[in-house]
Backbone as JSON Lines, residues from 0, in Angstrom:
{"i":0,"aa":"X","n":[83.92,113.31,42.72],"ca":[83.29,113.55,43.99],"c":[81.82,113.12,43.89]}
{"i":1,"aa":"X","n":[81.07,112.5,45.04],"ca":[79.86,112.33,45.0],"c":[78.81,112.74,45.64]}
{"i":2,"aa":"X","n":[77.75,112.8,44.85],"ca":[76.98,114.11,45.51],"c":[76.58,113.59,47.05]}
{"i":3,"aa":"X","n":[75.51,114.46,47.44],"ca":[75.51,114.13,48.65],"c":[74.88,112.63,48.77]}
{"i":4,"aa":"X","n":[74.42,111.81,49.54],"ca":[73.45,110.77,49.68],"c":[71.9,111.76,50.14]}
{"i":5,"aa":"X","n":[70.98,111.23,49.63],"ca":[69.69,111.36,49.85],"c":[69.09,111.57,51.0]}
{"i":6,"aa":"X","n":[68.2,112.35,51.94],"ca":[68.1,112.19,53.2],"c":[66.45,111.35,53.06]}
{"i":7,"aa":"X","n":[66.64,110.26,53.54],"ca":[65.33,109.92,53.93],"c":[64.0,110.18,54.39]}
{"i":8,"aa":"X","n":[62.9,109.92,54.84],"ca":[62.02,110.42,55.53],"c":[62.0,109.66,56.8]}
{"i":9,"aa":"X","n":[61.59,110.74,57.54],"ca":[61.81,110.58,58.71],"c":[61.16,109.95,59.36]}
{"i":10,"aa":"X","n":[61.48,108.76,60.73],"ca":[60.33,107.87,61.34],"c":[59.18,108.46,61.73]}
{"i":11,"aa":"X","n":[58.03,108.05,61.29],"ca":[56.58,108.42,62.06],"c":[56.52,107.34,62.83]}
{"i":12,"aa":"X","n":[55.39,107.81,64.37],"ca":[55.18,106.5,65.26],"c":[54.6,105.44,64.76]}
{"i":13,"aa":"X","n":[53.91,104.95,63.78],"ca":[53.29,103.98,63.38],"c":[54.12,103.71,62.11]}
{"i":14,"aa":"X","n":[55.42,103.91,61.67],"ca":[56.47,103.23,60.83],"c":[57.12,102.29,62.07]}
{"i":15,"aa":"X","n":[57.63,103.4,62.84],"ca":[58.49,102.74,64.22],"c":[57.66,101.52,64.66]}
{"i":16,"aa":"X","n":[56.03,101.08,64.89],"ca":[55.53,100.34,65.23],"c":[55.75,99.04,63.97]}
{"i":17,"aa":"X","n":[55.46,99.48,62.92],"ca":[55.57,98.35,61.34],"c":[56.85,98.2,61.35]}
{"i":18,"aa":"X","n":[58.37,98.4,61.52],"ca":[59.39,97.97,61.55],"c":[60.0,97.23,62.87]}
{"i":19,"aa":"X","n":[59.13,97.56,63.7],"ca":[59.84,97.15,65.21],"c":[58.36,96.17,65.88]}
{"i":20,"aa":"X","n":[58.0,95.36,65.33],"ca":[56.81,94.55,65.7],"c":[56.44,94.47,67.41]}
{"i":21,"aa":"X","n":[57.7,94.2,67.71],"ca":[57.74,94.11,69.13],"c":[57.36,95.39,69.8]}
{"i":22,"aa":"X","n":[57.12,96.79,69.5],"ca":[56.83,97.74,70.02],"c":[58.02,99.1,71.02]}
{"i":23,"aa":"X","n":[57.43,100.03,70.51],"ca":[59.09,101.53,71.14],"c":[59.59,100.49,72.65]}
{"i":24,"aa":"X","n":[58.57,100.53,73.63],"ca":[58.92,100.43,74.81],"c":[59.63,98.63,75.2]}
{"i":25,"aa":"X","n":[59.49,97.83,73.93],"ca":[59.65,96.29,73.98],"c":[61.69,97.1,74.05]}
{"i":26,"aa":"X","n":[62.65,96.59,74.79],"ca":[64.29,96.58,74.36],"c":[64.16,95.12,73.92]}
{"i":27,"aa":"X","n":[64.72,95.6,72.79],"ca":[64.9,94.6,71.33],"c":[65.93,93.54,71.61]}
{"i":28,"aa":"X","n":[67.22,94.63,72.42],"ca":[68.93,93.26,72.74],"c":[69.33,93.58,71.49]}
{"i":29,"aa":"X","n":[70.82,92.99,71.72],"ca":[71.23,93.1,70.78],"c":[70.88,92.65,69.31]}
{"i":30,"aa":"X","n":[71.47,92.88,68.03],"ca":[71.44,92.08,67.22],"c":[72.5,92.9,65.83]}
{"i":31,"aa":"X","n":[72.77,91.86,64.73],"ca":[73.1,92.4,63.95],"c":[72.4,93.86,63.38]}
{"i":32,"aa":"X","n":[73.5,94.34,63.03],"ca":[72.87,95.74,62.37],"c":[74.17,96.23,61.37]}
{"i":33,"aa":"X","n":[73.49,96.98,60.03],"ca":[74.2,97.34,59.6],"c":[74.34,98.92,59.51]}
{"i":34,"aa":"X","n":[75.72,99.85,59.43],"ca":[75.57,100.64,60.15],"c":[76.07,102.1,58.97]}
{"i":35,"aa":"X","n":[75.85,102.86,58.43],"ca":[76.21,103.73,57.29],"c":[76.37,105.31,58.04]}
{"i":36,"aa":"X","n":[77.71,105.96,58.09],"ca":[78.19,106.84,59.02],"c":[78.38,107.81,57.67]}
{"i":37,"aa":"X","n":[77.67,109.09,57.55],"ca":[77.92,110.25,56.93],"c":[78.08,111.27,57.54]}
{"i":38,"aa":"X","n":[78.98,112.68,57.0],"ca":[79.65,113.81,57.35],"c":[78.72,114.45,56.56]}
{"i":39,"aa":"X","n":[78.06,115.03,56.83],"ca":[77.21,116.76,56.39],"c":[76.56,115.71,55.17]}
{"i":40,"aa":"X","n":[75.79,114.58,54.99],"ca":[75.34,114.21,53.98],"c":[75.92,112.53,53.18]}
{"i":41,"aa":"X","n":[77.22,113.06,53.49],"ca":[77.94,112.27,52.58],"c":[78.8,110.54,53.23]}
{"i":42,"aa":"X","n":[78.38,109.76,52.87],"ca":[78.8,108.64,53.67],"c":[80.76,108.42,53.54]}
{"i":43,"aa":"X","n":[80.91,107.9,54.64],"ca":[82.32,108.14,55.3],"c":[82.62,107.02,55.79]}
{"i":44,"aa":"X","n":[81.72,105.89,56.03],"ca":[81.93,104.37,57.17],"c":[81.01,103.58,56.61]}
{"i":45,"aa":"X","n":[81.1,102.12,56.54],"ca":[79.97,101.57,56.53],"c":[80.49,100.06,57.36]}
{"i":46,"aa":"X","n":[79.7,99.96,58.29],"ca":[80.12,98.75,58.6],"c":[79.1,97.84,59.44]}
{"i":47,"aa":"X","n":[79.19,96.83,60.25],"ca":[78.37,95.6,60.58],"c":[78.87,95.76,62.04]}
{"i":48,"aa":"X","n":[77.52,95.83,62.9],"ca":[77.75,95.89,64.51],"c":[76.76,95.1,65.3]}
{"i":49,"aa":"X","n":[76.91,94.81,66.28],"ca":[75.72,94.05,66.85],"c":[75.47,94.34,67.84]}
{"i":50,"aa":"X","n":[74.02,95.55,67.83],"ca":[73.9,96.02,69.54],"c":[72.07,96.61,68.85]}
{"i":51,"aa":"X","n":[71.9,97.01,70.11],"ca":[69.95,97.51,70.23],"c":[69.96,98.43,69.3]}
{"i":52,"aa":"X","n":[68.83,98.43,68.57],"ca":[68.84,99.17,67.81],"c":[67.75,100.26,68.32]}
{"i":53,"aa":"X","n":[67.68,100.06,70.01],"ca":[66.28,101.09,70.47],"c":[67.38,101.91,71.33]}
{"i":54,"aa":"X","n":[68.44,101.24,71.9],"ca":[69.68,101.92,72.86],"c":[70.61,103.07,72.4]}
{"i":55,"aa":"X","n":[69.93,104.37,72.51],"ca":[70.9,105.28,72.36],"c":[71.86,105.54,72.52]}
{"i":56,"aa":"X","n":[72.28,105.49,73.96],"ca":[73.29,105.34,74.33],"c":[74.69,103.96,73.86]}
{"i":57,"aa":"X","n":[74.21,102.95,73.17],"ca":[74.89,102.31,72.52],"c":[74.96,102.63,71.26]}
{"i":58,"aa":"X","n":[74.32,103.52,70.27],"ca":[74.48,103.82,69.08],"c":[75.06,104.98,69.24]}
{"i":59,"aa":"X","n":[74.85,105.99,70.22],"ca":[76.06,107.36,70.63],"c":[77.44,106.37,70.26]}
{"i":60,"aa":"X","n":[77.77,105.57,70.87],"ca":[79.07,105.29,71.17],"c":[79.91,104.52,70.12]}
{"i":61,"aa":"X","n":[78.89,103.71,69.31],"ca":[79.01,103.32,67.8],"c":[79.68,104.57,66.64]}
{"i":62,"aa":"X","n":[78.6,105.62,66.73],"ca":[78.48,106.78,66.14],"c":[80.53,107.04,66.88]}
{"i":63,"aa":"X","n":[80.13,107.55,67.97],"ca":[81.49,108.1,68.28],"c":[82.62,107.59,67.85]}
{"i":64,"aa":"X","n":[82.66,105.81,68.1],"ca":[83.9,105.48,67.21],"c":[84.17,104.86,66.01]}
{"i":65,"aa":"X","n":[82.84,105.02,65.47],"ca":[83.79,105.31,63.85],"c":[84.23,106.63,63.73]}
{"i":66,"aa":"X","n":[83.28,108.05,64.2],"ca":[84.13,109.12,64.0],"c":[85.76,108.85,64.19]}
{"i":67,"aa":"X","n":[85.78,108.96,65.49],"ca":[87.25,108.7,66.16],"c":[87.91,107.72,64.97]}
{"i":68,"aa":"X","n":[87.93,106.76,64.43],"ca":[88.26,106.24,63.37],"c":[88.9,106.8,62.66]}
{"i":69,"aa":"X","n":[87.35,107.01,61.79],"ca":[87.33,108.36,60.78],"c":[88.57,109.01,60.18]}
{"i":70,"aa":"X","n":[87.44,110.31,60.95],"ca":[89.31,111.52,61.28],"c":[89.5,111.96,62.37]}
{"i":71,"aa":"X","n":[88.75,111.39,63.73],"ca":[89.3,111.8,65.21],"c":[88.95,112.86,65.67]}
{"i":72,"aa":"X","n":[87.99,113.88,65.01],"ca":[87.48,115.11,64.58],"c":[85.92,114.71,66.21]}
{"i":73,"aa":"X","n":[86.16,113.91,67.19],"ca":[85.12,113.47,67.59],"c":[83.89,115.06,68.28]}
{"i":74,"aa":"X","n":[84.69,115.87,68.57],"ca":[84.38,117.09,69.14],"c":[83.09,117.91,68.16]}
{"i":75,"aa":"X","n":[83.25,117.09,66.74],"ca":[82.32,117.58,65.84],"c":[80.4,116.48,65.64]}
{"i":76,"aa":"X","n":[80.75,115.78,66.51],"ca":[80.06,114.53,66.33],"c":[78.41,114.77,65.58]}
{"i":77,"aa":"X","n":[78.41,116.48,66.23],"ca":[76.87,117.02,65.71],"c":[76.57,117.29,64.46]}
{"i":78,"aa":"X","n":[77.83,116.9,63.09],"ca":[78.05,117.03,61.97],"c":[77.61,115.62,61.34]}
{"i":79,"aa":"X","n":[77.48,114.21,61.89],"ca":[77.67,112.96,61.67],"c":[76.31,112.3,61.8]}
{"i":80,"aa":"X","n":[75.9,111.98,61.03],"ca":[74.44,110.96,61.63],"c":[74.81,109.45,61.06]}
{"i":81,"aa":"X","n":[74.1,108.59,61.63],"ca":[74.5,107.24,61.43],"c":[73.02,106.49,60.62]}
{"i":82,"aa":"X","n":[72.98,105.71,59.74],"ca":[71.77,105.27,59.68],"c":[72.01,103.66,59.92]}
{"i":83,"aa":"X","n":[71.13,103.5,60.05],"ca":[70.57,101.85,60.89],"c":[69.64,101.08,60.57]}
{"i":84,"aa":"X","n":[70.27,100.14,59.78],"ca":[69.37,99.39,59.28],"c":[69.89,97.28,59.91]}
{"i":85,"aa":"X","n":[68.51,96.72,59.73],"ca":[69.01,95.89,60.15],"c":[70.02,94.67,59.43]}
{"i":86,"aa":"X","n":[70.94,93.85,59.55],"ca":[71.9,93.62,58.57],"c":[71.21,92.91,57.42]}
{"i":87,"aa":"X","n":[71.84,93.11,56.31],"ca":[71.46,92.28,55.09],"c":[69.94,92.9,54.35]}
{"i":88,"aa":"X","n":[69.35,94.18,55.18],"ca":[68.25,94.42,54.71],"c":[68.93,95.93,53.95]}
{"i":89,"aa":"X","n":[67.98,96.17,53.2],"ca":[67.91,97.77,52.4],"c":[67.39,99.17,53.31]}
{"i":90,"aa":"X","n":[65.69,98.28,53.53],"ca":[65.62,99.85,54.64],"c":[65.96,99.98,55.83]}
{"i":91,"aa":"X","n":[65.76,101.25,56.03],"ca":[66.41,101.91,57.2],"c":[65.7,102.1,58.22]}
{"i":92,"aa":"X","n":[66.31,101.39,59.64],"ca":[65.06,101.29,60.7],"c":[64.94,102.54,61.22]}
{"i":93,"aa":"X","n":[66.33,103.74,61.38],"ca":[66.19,104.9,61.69],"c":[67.63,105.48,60.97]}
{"i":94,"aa":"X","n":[67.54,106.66,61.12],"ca":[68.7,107.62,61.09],"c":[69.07,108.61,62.68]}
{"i":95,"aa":"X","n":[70.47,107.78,62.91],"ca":[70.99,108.44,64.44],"c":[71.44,109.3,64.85]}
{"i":96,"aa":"X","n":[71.37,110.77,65.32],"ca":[72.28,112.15,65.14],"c":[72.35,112.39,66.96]}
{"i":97,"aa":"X","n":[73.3,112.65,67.13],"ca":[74.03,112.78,68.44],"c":[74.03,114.59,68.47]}
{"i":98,"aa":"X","n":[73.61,115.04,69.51],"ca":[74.17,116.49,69.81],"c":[75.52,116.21,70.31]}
{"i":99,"aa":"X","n":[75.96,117.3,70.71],"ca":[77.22,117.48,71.24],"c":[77.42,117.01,72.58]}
């Protein structure tokens, strides 16, 4: 079994500005992204998607179906965070957590 994964630190506004050049309020569009789906810590998905990486509402729905994937468990979704990075890179532009 493996331990949990590490939790990162969390975006400050002037990281969000040094990773996203274009600026919060610039919509980025789509693009590759790579996408790492963990349960209480522990990664569960990893895969390659291509959508905004500022659009919540498109990373809700990312998030939702790999759950649904997953184990279909989607009703739990507030257990799941997604992290987001852009493809082929290491760091992480954010980490995504959906309420219920």
């Amino acid at each position: 079994m493996l331990p949990p994964a590490p939790v990162g630190p969390l975006l400050r506004d002037d990281d969000f500005a040094t990773k996203h050049p274009r600026g919060r309020d610039d919509h980025m569009g789509p693009e590759p992204l790579d996408l790492i789906v963990k349960h209480e810590g522990w990664p569960v998905a990893e895969f390659t998607a291509e959508a905004d990486p500022t659009d919540t509402k498109e990373l809700r729905q990312l998030l939702y179906e790999a759950i649904k994937r997953y184990d279909g468990r989607t009703d739990y979704i507030e257990e799941y965070e997604m992290e987001v990075r852009y493809a082929g890179k290491r760091d992480s532009i954010t980490t995504f957590v959906a309420p219920r």
